[in-house]
BAROLO-924633 format. One record per residue (C-alpha): x, y, z; chain; residue in one letter. Coordinates in pm, whole numbers, plus 50000, padded with zeros to 5 digits. Layout:
residues N
u->X v->Y w->Z cadena->A residuo->A
...
//
This chain:
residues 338
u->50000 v->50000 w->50000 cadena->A residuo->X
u->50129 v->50316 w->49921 cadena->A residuo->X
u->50204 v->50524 w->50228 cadena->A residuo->X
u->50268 v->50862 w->50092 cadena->A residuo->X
u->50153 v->51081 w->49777 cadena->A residuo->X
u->50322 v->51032 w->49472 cadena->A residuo->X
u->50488 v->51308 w->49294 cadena->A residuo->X
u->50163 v->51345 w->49054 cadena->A residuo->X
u->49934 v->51400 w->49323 cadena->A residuo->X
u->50186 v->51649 w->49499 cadena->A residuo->X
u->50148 v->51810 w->49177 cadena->A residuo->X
u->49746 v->51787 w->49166 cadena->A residuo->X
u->49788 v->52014 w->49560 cadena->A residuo->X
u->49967 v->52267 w->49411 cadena->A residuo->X
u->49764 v->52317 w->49136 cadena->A residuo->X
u->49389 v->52342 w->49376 cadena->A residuo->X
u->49581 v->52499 w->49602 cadena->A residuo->X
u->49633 v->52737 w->49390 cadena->A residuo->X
u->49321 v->52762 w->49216 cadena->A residuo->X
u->49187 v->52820 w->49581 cadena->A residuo->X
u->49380 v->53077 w->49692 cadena->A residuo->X
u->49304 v->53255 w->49385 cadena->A residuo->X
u->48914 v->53213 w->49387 cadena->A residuo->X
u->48666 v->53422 w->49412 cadena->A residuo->X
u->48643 v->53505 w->49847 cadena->A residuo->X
u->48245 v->53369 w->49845 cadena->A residuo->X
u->48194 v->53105 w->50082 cadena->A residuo->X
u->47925 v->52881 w->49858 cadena->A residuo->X
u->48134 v->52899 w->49584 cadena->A residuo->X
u->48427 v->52826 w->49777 cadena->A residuo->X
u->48259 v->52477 w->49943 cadena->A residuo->X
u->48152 v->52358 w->49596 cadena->A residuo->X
u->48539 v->52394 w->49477 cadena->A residuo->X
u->48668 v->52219 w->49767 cadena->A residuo->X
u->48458 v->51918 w->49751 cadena->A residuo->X
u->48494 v->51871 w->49406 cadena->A residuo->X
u->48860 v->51930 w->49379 cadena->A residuo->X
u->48888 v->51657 w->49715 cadena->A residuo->X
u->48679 v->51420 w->49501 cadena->A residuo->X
u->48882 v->51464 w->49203 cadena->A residuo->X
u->49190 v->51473 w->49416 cadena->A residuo->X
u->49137 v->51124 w->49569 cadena->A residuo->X
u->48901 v->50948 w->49312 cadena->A residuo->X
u->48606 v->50940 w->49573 cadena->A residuo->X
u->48199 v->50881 w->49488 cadena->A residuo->X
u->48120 v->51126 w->49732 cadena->A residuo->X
u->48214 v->51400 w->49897 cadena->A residuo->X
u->48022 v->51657 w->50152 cadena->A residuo->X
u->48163 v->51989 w->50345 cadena->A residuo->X
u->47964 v->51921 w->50681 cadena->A residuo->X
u->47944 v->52299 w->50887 cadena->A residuo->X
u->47879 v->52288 w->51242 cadena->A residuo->X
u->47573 v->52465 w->51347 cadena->A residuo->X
u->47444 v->52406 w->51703 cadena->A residuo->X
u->47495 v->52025 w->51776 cadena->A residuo->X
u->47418 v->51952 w->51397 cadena->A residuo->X
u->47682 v->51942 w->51103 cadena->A residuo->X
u->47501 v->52047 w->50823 cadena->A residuo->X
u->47589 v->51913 w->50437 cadena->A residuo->X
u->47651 v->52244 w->50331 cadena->A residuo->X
u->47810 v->52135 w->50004 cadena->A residuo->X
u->47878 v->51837 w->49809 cadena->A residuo->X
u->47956 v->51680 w->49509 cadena->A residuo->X
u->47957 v->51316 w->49313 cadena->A residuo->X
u->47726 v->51063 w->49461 cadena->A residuo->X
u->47656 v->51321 w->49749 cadena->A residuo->X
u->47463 v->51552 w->49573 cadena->A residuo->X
u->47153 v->51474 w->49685 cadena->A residuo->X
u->47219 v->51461 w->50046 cadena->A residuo->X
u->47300 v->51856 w->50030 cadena->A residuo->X
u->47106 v->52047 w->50328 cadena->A residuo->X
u->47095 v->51683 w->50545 cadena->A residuo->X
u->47128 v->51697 w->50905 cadena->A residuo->X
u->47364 v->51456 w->51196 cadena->A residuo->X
u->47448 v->51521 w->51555 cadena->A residuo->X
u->47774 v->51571 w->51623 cadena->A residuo->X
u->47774 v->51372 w->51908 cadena->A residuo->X
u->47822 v->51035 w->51812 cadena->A residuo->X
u->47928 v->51075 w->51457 cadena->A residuo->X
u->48272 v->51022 w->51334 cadena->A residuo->X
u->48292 v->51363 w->51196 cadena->A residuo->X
u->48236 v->51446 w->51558 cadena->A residuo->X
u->48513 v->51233 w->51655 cadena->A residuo->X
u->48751 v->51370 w->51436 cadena->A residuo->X
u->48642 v->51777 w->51544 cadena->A residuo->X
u->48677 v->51615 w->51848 cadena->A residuo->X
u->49016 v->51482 w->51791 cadena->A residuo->X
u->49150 v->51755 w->51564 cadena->A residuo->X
u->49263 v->51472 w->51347 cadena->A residuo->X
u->49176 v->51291 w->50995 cadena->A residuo->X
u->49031 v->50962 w->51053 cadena->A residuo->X
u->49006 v->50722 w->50807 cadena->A residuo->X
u->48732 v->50450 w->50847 cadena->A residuo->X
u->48784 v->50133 w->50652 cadena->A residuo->X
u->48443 v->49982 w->50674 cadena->A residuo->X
u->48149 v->50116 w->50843 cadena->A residuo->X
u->47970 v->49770 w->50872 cadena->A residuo->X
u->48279 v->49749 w->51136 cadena->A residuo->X
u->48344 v->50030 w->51235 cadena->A residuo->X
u->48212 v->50091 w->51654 cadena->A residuo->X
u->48307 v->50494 w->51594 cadena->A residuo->X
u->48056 v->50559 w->51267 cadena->A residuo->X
u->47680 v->50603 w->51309 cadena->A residuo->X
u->47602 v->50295 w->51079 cadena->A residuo->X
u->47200 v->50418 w->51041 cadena->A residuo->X
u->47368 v->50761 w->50863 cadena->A residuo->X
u->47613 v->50590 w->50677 cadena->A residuo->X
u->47338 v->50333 w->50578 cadena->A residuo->X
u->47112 v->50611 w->50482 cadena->A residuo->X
u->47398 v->50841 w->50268 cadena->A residuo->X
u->47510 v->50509 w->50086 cadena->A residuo->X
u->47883 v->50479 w->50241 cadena->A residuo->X
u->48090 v->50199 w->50331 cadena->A residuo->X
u->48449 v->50348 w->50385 cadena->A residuo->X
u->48543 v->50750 w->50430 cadena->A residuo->X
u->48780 v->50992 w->50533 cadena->A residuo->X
u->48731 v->51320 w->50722 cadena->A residuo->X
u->48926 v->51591 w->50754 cadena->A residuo->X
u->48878 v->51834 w->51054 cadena->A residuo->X
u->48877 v->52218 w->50914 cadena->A residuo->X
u->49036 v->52433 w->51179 cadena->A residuo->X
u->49203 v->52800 w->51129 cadena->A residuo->X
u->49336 v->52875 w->51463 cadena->A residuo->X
u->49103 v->52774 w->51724 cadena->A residuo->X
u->48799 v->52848 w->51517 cadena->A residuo->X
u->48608 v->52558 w->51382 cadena->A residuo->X
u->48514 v->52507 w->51030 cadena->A residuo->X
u->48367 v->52210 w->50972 cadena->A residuo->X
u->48476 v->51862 w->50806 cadena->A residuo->X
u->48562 v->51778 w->50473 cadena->A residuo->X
u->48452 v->51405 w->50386 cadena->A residuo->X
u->48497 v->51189 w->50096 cadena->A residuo->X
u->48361 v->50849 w->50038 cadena->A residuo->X
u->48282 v->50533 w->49874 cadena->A residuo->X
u->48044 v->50233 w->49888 cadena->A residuo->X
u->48269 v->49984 w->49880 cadena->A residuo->X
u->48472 v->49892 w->50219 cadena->A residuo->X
u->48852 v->49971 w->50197 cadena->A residuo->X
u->48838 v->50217 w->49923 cadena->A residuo->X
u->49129 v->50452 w->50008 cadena->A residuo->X
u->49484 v->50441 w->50114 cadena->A residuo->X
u->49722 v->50631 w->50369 cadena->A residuo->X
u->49863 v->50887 w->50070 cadena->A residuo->X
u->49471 v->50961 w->50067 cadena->A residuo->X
u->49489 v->51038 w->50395 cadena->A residuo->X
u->49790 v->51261 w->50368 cadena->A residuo->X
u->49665 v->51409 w->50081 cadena->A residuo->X
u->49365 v->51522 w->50177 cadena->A residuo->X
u->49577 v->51669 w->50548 cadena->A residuo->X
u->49830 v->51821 w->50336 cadena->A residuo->X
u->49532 v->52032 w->50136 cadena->A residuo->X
u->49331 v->52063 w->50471 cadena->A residuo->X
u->49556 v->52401 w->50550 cadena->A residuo->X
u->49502 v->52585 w->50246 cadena->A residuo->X
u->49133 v->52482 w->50256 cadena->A residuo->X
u->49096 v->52611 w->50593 cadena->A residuo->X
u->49243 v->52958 w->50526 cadena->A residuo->X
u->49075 v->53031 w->50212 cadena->A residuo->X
u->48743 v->52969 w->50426 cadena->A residuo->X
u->48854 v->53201 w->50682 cadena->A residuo->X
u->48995 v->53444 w->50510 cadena->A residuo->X
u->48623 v->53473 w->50295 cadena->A residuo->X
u->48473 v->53485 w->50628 cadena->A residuo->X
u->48635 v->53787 w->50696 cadena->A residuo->X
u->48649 v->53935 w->50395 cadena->A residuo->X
u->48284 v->53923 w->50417 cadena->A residuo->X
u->48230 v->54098 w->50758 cadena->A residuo->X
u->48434 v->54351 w->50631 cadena->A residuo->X
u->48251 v->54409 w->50321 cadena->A residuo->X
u->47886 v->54339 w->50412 cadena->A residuo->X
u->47877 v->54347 w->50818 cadena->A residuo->X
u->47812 v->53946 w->50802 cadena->A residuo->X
u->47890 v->53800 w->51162 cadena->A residuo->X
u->47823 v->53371 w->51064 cadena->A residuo->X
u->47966 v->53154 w->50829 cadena->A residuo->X
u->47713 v->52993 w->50855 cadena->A residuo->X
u->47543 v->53222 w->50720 cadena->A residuo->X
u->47761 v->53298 w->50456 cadena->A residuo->X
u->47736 v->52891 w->50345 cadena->A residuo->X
u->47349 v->52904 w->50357 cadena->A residuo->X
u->47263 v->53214 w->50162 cadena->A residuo->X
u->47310 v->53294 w->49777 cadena->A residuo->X
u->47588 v->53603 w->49729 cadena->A residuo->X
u->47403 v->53718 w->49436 cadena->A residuo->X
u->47021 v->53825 w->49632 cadena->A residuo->X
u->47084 v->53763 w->49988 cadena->A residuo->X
u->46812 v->53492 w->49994 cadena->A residuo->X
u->46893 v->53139 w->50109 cadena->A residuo->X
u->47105 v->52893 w->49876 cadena->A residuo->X
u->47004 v->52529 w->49774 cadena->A residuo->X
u->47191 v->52414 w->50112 cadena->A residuo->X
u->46934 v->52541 w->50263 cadena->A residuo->X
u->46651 v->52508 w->50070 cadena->A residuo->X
u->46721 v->52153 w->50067 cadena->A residuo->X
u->46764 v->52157 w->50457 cadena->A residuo->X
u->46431 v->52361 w->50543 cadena->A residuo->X
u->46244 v->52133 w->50318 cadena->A residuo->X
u->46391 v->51797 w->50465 cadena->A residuo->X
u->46317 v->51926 w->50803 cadena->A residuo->X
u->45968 v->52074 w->50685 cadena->A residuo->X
u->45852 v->51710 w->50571 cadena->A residuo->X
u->46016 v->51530 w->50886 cadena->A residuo->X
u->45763 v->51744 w->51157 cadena->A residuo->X
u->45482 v->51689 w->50900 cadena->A residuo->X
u->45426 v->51323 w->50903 cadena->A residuo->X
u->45316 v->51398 w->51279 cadena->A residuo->X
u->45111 v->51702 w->51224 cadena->A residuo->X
u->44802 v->51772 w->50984 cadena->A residuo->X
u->44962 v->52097 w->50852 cadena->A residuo->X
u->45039 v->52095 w->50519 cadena->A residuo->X
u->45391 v->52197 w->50270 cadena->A residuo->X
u->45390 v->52305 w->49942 cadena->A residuo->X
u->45718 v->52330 w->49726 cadena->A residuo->X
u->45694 v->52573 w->49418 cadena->A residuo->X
u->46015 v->52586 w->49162 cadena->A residuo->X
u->46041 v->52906 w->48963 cadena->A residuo->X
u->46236 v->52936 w->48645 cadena->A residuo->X
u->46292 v->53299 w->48454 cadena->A residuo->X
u->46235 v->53312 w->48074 cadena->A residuo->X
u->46462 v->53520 w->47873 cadena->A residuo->X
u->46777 v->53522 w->48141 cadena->A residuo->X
u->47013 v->53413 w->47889 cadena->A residuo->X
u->46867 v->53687 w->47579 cadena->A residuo->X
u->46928 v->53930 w->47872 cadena->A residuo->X
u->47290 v->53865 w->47929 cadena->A residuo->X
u->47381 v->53788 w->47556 cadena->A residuo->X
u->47201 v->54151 w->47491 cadena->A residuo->X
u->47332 v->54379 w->47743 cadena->A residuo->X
u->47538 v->54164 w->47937 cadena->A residuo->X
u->47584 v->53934 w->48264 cadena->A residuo->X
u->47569 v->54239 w->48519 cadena->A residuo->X
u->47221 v->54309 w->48373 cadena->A residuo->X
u->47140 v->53932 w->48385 cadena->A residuo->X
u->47222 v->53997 w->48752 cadena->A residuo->X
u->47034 v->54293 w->48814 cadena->A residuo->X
u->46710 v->54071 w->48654 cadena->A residuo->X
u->46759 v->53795 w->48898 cadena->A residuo->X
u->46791 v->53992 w->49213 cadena->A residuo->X
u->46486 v->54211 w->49110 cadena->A residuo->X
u->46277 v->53890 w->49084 cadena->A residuo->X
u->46427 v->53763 w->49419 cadena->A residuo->X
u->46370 v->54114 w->49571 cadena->A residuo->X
u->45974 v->54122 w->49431 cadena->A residuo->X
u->45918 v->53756 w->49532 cadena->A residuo->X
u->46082 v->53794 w->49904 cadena->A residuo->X
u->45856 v->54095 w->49932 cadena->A residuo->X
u->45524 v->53871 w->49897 cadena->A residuo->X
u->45586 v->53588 w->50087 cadena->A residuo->X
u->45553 v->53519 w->50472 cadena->A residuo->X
u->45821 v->53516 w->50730 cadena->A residuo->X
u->45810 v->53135 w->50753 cadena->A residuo->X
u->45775 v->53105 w->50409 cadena->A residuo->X
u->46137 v->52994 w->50259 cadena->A residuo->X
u->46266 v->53154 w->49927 cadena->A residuo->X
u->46604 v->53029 w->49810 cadena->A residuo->X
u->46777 v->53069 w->49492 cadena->A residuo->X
u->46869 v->52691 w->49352 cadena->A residuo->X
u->47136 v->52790 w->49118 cadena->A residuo->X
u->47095 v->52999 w->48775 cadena->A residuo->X
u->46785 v->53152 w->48743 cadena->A residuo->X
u->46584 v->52876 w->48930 cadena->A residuo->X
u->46475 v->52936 w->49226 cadena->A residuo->X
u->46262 v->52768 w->49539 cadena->A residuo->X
u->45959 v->52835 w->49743 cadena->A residuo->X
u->45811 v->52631 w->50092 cadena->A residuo->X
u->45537 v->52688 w->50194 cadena->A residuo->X
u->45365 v->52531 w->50513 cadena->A residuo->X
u->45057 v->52656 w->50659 cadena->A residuo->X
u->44715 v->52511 w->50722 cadena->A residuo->X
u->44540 v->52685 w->50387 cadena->A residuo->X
u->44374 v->52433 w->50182 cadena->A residuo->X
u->44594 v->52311 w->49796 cadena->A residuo->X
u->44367 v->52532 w->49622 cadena->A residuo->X
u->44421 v->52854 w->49808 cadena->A residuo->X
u->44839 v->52804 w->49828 cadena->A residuo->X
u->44786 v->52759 w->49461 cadena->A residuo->X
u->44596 v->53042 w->49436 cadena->A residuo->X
u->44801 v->53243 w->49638 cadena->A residuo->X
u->45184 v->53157 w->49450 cadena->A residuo->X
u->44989 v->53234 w->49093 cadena->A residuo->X
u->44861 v->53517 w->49210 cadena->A residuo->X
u->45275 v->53605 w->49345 cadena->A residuo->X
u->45399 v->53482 w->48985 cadena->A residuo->X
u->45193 v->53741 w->48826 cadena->A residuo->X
u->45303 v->54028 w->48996 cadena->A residuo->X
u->45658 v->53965 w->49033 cadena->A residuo->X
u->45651 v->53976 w->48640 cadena->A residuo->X
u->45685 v->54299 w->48481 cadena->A residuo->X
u->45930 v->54566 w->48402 cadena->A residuo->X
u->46245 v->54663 w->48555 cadena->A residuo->X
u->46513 v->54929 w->48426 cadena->A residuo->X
u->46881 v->54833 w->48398 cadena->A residuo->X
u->47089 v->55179 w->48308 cadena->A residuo->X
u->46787 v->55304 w->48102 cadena->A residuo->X
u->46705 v->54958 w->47931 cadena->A residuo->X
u->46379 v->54861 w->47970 cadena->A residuo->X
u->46346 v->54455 w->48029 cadena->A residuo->X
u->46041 v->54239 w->48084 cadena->A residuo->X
u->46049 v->53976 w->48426 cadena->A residuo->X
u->45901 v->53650 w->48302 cadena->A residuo->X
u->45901 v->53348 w->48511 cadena->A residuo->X
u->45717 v->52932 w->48503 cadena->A residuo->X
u->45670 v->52789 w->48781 cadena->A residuo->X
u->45522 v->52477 w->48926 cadena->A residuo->X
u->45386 v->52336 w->49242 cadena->A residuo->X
u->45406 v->52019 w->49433 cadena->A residuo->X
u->45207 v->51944 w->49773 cadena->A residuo->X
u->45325 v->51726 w->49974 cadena->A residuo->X
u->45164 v->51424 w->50104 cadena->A residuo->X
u->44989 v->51418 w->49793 cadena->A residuo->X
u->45231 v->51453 w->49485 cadena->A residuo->X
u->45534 v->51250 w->49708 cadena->A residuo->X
u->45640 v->51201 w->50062 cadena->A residuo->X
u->46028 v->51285 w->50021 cadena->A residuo->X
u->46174 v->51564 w->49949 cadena->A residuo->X
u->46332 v->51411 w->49586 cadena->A residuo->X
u->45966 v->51326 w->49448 cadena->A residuo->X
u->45807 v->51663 w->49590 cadena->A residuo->X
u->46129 v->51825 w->49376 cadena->A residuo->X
u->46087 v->51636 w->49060 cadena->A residuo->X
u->45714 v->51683 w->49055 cadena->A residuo->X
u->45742 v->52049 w->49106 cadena->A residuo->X
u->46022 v->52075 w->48847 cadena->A residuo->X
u->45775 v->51863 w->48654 cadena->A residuo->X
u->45510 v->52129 w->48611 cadena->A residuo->X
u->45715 v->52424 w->48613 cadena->A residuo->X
u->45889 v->52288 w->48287 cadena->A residuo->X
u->45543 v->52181 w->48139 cadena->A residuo->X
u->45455 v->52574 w->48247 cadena->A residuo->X
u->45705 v->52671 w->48053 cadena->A residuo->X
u->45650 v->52506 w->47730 cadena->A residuo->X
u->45294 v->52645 w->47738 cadena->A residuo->X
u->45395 v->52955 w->47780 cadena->A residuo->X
u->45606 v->52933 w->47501 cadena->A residuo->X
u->45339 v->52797 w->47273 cadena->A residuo->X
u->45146 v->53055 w->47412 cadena->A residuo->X
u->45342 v->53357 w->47289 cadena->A residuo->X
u->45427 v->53244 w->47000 cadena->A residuo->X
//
């Protein structure tokens, strides 16, 4: 077994970590780097950036056959990322079926037989933990390890140093806040989104309240930045975050998904047909004109609606239903007009 990293893969840290230090300073776009350079880096299925919020750590980012599990919840105690916050140490574990220091439910449940994790520290300040994955036992050797410790500095530092540069710039106290809200409009990020909404169905199966998920999508983005350019497509997506945040309630969850898609939960005790009602009668007046330096464009969003029990009981069916109609929305629309 090869015990240390070969003179390619020294060559592999260099190059992210100099890709990292060079980066943007946003914390979002920061996590997704680092977990997908890590998977890269050590040929993983998976890998997650867990934060620590509370006595959670929160999948904050991830990447490969983790994507899915973005915005899932563990305790600390009693997890191995716990152990190794706990430790201040990488810990490797070879199989999880054997392993007495993993939470085997959680492993069972993200589809993992062996990982690695990587404690984030800068300082004394905690981070969070960097973890790659497989689902087959025994899938990674000690250069992995040291690999993944060597990169674990320049990681950490590029975090903090975005942390700060965002409290100086914008008055921002939490990176946690910083890794579950979009740069761009201020609103939540798909982290979160997908957190709120797995949370959100989990206290509904013992309550008669009811969710609703509604995925927005804005026509015309990309004419907008091929015409006038991407700091106008900008300015159009905020403005449509800014109207929509404007209409909805406090406990209502906006969250911009990536692009120009965005998310909406709603849970209250209001009947399908009047939340349906309701998030039409939001679509239709977040739509209209906005000026960007004297040019006149036209807001224009689809969007589509799942309700949960009915359309799905997870959060991936409620998702793929609501993305379902919102595309369908879409092509009428564009049958419509032309």
């Amino acid at each position: 077994m090869e015990t240390s990293p070969s003179e390619s893969t020294l060559e592999k840290i260099l190059k992210i970590q100099t890709e990292l230090s060079a980066a943007k300073p946003e914390v979002p776009f920061l996590l997704d780097l680092i977990t997908l350079r890590a998977k890269e880096l050590v040929s993983a299925e998976g890998t997650v950036f867990e934060l620590v919020e509370d006595n959670d750590l929160v999948y904050r980012a991830a990447s490969g056959s983790a994507s899915n599990q973005i915005g899932l919840r563990l305790k600390v105690s009693g997890s191995f990322s716990g152990l190794s916050l706990q430790s201040k140490q990488a810990l490797y574990c070879v199989d999880s079926e054997e392993d007495n220091r993993v939470n085997r439910d959680a492993c069972r449940v993200v589809g993992l037989r062996s990982m690695i994790v990587v404690p984030l520290y800068f300082d004394l300040e905690v981070l969070g933990v960097l973890k790659v994955y497989s689902s087959k036992p025994r899938a990674f050797a000690e250069s992995d390890i040291q690999a993944l410790d060597l990169l674990s500095g320049t990681m950490s530092a590029v975090l903090h140093n975005a942390h700060r540069w965002a409290e100086r710039e914008k008055k921002l106290q939490s990176i946690s806040y910083l890794a579950s809200h979009d740069a761009l409009t201020g609103i939540y990020n798909r982290s979160a989104f997908y957190d709120y909404l797995r949370r959100g169905i989990s206290q509904l199966h013992s309550n008669e309240i009811s969710l609703m998920v509604a995925m927005f999508d804005l026509d015309g983005l990309k004419q907008v930045n091929d015409t006038y350019g991407h700091a106008a497509g900008d300015f159009y997506i905020s403005k449509f975050a800014k109207r929509l945040l404007n209409l909805i309630h406090e406990n209502d969850v906006l969250a911009r998904l990536g692009g120009d898609e965005f998310g909406l939960i709603i849970v209250n005790s209001k009947s399908k047909e009047d939340k349906h009602t309701s998030i039409s009668n939001m679509t239709k007046l977040v739509e209209g004109e906005v000026i960007f330096e004297s040019t006149h464009l036209q807001i224009k969003a689809s969007m589509g609606i799942a309700h949960f029990p009915e359309d799905g009981m997870d959060l991936e069916t409620l998702i793929a239903k609501a993305d379902e109609r919102m595309y369908a929305n879409k092509r009428e629309r564009k049958k419509y007009q032309s």
